[in-house]
C-alpha positions in Angstrom: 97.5 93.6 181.3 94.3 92.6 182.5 95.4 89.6 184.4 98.1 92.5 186.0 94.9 94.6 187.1 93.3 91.5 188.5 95.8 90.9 191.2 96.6 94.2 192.0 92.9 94.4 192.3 93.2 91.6 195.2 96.5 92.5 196.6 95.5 96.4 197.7 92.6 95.2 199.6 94.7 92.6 201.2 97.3 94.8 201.7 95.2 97.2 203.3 93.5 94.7 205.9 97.1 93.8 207.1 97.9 97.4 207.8 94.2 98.0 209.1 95.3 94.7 211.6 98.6 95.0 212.6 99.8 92.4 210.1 101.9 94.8 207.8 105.6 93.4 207.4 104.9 90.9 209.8 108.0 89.4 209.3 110.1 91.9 209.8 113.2 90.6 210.5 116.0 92.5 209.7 118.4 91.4 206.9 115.1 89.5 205.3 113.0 91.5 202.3 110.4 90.4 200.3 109.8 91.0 196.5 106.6 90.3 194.7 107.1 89.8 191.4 104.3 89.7 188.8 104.9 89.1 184.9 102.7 90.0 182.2 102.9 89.2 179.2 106.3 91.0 178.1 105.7 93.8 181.6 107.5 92.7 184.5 106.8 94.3 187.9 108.7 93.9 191.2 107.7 95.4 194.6 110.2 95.7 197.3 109.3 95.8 201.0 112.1 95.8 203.3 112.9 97.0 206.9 114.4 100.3 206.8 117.7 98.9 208.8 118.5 96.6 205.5 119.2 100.0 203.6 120.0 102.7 206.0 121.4 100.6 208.8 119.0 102.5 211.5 115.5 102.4 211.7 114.6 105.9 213.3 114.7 109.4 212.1 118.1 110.2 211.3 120.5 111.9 213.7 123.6 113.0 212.7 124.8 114.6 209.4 126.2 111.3 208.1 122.8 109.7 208.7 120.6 112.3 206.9 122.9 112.1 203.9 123.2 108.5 203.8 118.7 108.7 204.1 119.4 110.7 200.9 122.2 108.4 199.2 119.7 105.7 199.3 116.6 107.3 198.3 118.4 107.9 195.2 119.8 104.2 194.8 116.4 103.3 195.4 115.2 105.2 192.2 117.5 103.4 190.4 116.7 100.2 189.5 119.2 99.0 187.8 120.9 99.1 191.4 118.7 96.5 192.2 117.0 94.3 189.5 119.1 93.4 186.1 116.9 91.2 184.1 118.9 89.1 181.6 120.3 91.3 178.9 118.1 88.9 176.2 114.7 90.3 177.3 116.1 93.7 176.0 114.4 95.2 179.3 113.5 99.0 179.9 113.1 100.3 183.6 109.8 102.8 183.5 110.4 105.6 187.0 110.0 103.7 190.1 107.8 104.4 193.0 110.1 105.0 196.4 108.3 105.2 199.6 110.7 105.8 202.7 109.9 105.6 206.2 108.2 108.2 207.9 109.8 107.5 211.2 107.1 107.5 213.8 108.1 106.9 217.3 107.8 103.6 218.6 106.7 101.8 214.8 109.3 99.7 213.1 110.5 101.4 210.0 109.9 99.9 206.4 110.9 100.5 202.6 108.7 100.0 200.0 109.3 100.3 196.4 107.8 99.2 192.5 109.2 99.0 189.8 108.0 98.1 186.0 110.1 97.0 183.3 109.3 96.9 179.6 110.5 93.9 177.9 111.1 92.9 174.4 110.3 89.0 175.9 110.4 87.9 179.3 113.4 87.6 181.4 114.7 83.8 181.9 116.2 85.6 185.5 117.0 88.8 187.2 120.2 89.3 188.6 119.8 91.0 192.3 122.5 94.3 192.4 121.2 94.8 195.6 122.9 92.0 197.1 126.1 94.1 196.4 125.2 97.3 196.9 123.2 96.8 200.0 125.1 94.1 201.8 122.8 94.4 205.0 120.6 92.0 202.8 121.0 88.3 203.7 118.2 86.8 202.6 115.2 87.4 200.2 111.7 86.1 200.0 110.3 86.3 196.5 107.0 85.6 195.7 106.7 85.0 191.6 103.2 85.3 189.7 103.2 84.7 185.9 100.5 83.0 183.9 102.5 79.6 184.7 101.1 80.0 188.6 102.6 81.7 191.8 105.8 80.4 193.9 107.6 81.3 196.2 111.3 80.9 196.3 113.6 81.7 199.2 116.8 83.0 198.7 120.2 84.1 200.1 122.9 86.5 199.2 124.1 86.7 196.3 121.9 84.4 194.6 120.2 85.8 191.5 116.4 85.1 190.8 115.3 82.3 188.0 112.0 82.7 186.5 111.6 79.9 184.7 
């Protein structure tokens, strides 16, 4: 847990300077998301940052009737993580309550999602199959960057691929 703290501890600062700068989801490019995922002993976290277009399919305040409840449709899927991230069935994994952050729609600023998401594992997940890739199909390619006590990678990948940790 420690080692969890430690790079949360260097990420937020980071994090913050790109905002501070300009630099938040500087490659936002719609149909590409990005998911940190950090492991942790048997803890596995994932973040998801994502243009708001990948899930919504608009990246303004919504219009129309259809638009405000498909806002809402998602917000939900987002809070369930299962929707998203299935880690192999072996680790025995247990989803703790995400944190959803959607959009607040200013004018004139690109739109993002961001999302966590912990699971609880009885050992760690060889892989995580990505739900997402189904039930949000305006996703066509994923940037993950992976940090366990065996180093940090980055792997690239496209729909419907699912995400090997080993």
């Amino acid at each position: 847990m420690k080692k969890l703290i430690a790079m949360a501890c260097i990420a937020i600062p980071l994090f913050s300077f790109a905002k501070e700068h300009g630099h938040a989801h500087g490659a936002h490019v719609h149909g590409v998301a990005q998911i940190d995922v950090a492991i942790e002993g048997k803890t596995l976290l994932i973040a998801l940052e994502s243009p708001a277009d990948n899930l919504l399919g608009f990246e303004r305040a919504p219009k129309t009737e259809a638009e405000k409840a498909k806002l809402k449709t998602v917000t939900e899927q987002l809070k369930q993580a299962a929707a998203l991230f299935a880690p192999d069935a072996a680790a025995q994994c247990k989803a703790a309550a995400p944190v959803v952050n959607m959009p607040s729609f200013k004018k004139g600023e690109h739109s993002d999602i961001d999302a966590e998401y912990r699971f609880d594992c009885a050992s760690i997940p060889a892989s995580i199959a990505l739900p997402l890739w189904k039930n949000f199909p305006n996703f066509k390619k994923l940037n993950a960057n992976l940090a366990s006590d065996k180093g940090q990678r980055q792997i690239k990948l496209k729909s419907g691929q699912s995400l090997n940790l080993k």
